[in-house]
C-alpha positions, 0 to 999 in steps of 0.5 A: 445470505449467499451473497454475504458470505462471499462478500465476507469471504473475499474481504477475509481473503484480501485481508489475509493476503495483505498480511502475507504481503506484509511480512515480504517488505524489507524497507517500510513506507512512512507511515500515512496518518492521514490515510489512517484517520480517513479510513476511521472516520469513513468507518464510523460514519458508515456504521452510524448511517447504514446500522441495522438491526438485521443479521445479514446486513450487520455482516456486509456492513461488518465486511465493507468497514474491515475492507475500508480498515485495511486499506487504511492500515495496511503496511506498505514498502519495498520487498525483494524485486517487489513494491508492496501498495495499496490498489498494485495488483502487480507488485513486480517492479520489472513492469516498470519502466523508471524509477526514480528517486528523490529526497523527501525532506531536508534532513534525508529522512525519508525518500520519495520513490516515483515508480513510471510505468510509462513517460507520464503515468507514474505512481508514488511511495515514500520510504523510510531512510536517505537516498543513498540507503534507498538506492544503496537497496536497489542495488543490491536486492533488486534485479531493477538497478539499471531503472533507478535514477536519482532526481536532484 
């Protein structure tokens, strides 16, 4: 009983601090359809393997599938002086060593942005809006414009 009260009230504190988060994002990721469906279906599947009819296994079970959910629908993007994504702990984006940009598609809709926190351990956000708006972004809300280069 103990124990999934604690696991239920840390999943509810991840959860809350990640609609905190959400609200800080300025320039919004493109949204991860993929990663959605995923998490739906890896929800459903653990609802029809593990149901059971006990109260307190319900409510574990409850939590780990709101904690998969999340993950899967949680809004991810660029805040002030921040990268907001699932899995950093640290979204300051002074820990980062380079970032750089490059264009997504064709049209310049959307931007891949390659966050190196060292030479060769790099982590990926693609955003909404050209190069140009998201260095443009960089420039001007962020204390990090000397670590953005554009890859052609």
């Amino acid at each position: 009983m103990d124990e999934t009260v604690i696991i239920l009230g840390f999943v509810l504190i991840i959860i809350v601090n990640g609609l905190k988060n959400a609200k800080k994002i300025i320039v919004k990721a493109r949204t991860n359809y993929v990663r959605m469906t995923m998490a739906v279906i890896v929800s459903v599947m653990i609802v029809i393997l593990f149901w059971s009819q006990a109260k307190y296994a319900k409510l574990e079970l409850i939590s780990i599938i709101l904690l998969i959910l999340f993950c899967g629908f949680a809004p991810e993007g660029l805040g002030n002086n921040q990268v907001f994504m699932i899995g950093s702990l640290n979204s300051n984006l002074a820990k980062y060593q380079k970032i750089e940009l490059e264009p997504e598609d064709k049209n310049d809709n959307f931007t891949r942005i390659h966050f190196y926190i060292r030479k060769n351990n790099s982590t990926c956000l693609v955003v909404k809006g050209s190069v140009e708006t998201t260095k443009k972004y960089f420039l001007t809300k962020t204390n990090c414009s000397d670590k953005v280069q554009v890859k052609s």
